[in-house]
N, C-alpha and C positions, 0 to 999 in steps of 0.2 A: 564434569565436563570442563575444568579448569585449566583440565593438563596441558601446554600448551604445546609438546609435542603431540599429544592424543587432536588437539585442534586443530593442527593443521594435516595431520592425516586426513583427517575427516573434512576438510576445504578442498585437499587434491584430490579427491570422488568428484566433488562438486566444480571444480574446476575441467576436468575431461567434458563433463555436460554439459557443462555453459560454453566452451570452445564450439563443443558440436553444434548445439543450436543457436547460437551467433555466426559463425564462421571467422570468428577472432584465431588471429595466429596463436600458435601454442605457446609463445612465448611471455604471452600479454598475460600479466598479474591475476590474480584468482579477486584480489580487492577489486581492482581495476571491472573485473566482470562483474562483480556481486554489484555494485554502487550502479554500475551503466545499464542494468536490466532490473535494478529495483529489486533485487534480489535478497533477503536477508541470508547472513552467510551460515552455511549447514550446522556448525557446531551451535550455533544459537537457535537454529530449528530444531535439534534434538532438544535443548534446553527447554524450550517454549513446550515443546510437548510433553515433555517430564512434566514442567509444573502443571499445566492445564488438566494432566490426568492424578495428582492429585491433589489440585483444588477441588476437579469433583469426589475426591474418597474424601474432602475434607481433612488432610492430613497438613496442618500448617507447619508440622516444624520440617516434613518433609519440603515445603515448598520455600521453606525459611532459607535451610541447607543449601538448596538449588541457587536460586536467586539472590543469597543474601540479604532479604529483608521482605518480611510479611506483608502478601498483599493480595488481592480477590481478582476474579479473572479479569477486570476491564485493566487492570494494571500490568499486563505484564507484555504487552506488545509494546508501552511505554519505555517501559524498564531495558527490555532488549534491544529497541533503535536508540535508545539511548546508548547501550553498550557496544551498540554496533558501530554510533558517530566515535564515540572516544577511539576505537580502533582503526577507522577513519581516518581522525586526525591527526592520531599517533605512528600512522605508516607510514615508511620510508619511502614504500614504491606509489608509481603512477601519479606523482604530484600536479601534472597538466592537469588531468583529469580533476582533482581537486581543486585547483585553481577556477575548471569550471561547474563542476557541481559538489560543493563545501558540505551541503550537508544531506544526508542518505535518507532513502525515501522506501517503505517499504509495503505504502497504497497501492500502488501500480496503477494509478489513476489513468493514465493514456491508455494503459491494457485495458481497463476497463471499460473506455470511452472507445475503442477500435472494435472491439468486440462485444459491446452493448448487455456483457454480464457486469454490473454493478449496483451501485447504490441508487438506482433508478426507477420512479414507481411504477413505472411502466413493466420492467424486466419482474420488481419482487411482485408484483400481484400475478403476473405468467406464472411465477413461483408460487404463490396460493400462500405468500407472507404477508400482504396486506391487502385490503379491502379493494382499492380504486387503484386504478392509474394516475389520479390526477397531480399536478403540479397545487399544492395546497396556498401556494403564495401567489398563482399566477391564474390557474384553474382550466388551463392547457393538458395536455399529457404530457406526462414527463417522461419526454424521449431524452435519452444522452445528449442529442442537440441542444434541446431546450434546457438543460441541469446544468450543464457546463457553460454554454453560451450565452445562456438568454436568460434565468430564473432571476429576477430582483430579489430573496431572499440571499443570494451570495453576490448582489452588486457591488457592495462595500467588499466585499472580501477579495473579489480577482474583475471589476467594473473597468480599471485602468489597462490591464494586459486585454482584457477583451476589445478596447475599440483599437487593439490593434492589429485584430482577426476580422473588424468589418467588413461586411462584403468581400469574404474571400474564402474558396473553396478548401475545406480541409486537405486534400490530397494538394496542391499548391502551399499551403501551411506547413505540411510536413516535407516536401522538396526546398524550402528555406530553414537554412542550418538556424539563423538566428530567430524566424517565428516556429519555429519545432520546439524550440525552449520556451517560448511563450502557450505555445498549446499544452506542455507537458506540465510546467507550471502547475496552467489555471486548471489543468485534471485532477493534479496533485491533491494541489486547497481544496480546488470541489470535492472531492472523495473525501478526503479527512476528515473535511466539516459534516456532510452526512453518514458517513459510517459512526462519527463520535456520539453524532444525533439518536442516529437506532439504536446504537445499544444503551444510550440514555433513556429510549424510548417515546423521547419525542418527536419521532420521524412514525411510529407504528400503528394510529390510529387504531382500529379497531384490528386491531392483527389475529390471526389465525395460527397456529402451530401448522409447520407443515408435516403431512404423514409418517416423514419419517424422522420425525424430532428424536423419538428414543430409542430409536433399534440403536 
């Protein structure tokens, strides 16, 4: 998946999509869409998929081949936003856009926080991934409000962008252009930080396998 004419075939699939569900003119860069929806771009979702299936045959020089350098599965969502900024910032098109978000993001942290699927203990114990709901640094439940907003375990981390969501309605947050970038932000960090957390497994307390771990 080097080819870079086979690449960009396989961006213009992915580009018709992301027009359709944005409502982005058809003229607007297929970059331009991938960066703006948090989207990593299709030819390195094949890639990502390749190697994950076989890291698990355990086939390293297969995944050697793919990625270019041997490495187990917490590394290769790394490896790929990695691959994905350098293309980034080696692109000609959409430079405003770059000007305003430099570097590419592929948590979907705000999707997370609008739609309350995420890294949240409230959402994974509905999921039957961990034991409690509770906020472990706070001992709240850990609603998406509370993770994002409120948790002192991520005060250092995103403490300064949030007093500047105080007392203010999220739907008012996101109709200002310049606190829509501070809520998206602090979803970012917060998602980062606890997805890095679970699969270190210091977020999983007495975790459970859920049913359908191995089908």
């Amino acid at each position: 998946m080097d080819d870079v004419r086979q690449c960009q075939t396989i961006n213009r699939a992915q580009s018709h999509l992301l027009i359709r569900l944005t409502g982005a003119y058809r003229t607007t860069p297929v970059e331009a869409l991938q960066v703006a929806t948090a989207t990593l771009p299709l030819h390195l979702q094949v890639k990502k998929l390749d190697a994950m299936y076989w890291i698990k045959k355990k086939n390293n020089e297969k995944v050697t081949r793919i990625l270019h350098t041997p490495v187990d599965k917490q590394d290769v969502q790394e490896i790929l936003t990695k691959a994905w900024q350098h293309l980034w910032q080696e692109c000609p098109k959409a430079r405003r856009l770059y000007g305003i978000i430099p570097d590419v993001e592929i948590t979907g942290g705000l999707l997370h926080f609008l739609t309350d699927h995420g890294p949240f203990r409230q959402k994974l114990k509905d999921m039957n991934i961990v034991e409690d709901n509770l906020c472990h640094a706070f001992g709240s439940v850990a609603t998406p409000e509370h993770v994002m907003l409120k948790c002192e375990e991520t005060e250092n981390l995103v403490g300064e962008q949030r007093t500047l969501l105080e007392d203010m309605e999220i739907a008012e947050a996101l109709r200002t252009p310049e606190l829509a970038i501070v809520l998206q932000e602090i979803t970012q960090k917060v998602t980062e930080y606890y997805r890095k957390k679970f699969i270190s497994g210091g977020d999983r307390g007495q975790a459970r396998r859920r049913p359908d771990a191995d089908q």
